[in-house]
VMD Tcl script that draws the C-alpha trace (Angstrom):
set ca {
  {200.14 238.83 110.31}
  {203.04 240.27 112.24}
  {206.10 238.71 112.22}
  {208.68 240.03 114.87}
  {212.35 239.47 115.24}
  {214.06 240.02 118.40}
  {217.12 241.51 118.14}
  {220.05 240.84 120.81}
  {219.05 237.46 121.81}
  {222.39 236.15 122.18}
  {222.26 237.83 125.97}
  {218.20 238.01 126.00}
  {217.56 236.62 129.65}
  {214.38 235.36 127.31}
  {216.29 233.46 125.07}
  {218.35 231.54 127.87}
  {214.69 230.92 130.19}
  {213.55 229.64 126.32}
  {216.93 227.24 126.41}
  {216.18 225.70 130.04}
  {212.26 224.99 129.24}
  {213.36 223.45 126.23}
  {216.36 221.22 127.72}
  {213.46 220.58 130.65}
  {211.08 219.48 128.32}
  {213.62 217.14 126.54}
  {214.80 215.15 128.78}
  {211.27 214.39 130.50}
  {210.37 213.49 127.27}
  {213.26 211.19 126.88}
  {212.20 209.82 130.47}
  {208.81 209.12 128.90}
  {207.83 205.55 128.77}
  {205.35 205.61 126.58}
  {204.85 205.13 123.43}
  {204.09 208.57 121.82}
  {203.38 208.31 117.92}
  {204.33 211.88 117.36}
  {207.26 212.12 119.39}
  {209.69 212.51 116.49}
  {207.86 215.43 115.75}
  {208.01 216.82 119.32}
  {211.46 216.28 119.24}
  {212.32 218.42 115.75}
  {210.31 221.16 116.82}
  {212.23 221.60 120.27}
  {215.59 221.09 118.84}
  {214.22 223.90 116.13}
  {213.29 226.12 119.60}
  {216.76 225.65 120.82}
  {218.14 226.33 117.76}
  {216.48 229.78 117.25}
  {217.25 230.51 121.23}
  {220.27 230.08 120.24}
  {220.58 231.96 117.10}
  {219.61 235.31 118.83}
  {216.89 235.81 115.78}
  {213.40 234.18 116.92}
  {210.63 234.81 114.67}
  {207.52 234.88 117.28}
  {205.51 233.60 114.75}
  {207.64 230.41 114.42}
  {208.12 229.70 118.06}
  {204.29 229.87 118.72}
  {204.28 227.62 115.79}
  {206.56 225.10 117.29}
  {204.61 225.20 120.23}
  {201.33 224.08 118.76}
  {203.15 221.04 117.00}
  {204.76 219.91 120.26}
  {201.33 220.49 122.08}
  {200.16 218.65 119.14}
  {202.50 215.81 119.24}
  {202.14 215.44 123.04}
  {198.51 215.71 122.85}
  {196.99 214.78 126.85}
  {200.42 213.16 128.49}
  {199.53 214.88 131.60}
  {202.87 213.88 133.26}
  {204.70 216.24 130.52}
  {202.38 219.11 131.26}
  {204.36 220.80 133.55}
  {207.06 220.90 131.42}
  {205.33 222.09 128.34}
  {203.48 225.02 130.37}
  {207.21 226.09 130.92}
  {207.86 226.16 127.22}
  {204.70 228.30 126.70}
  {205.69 230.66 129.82}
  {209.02 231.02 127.85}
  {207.80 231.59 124.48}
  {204.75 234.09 126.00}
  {207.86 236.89 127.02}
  {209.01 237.28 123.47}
  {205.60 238.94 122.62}
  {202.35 239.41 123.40}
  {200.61 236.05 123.42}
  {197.22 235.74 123.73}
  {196.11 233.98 126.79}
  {192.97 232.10 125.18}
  {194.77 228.83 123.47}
  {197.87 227.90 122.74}
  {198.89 229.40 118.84}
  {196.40 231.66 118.52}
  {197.49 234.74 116.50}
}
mol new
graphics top color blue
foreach p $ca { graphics top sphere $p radius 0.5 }
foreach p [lrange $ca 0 end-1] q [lrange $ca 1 end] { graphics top cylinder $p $q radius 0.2 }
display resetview
């Protein structure tokens, strides 16, 4: 399995479009009413997204990773759907995702 780095993040127009899905997808999540059993994990795994947008050093590997627990986590909260689609747009222009499900390597 391939594991990429990115190098030069810190600028990456990737990384920052990665930042603003992320910071979209938090606060609709924090809008959320309901009662989501997972949403602690949903809420680790984008702060880790941030962090590695941040960082300038994503490991495409993780981020899909991260992705698949927060789909996870969310599981069918169609109101947040939106929101996580932008994550995945995000996350699909550090490498070359496969467009048949969400994680798949």
């Amino acid at each position: 399995m391939e594991v990429r780095r990115v190098a030069g993040t810190e600028d990456d127009p990737r990384a920052a479009e990665l930042r603003r899905a992320v910071a979209r997808l938090r606060r609709e999540l924090a809008a959320h009413p309901a009662e989501l059993p997972d949403r602690a994990i949903a809420d680790d795994e984008l702060a880790a997204l941030d962090a590695m947008a941040r960082t300038g050093a994503p490991e495409l590997h993780r981020l899909r990773r991260s992705l698949l627990l927060i789909a996870g986590a969310l599981g069918s909260v169609s109101a947040l759907g939106p929101a996580l689609t932008g994550v995945r747009a995000a996350i699909d222009q550090f490498g070359n995702v496969p467009h048949t499900g969400i994680g798949r390597d």
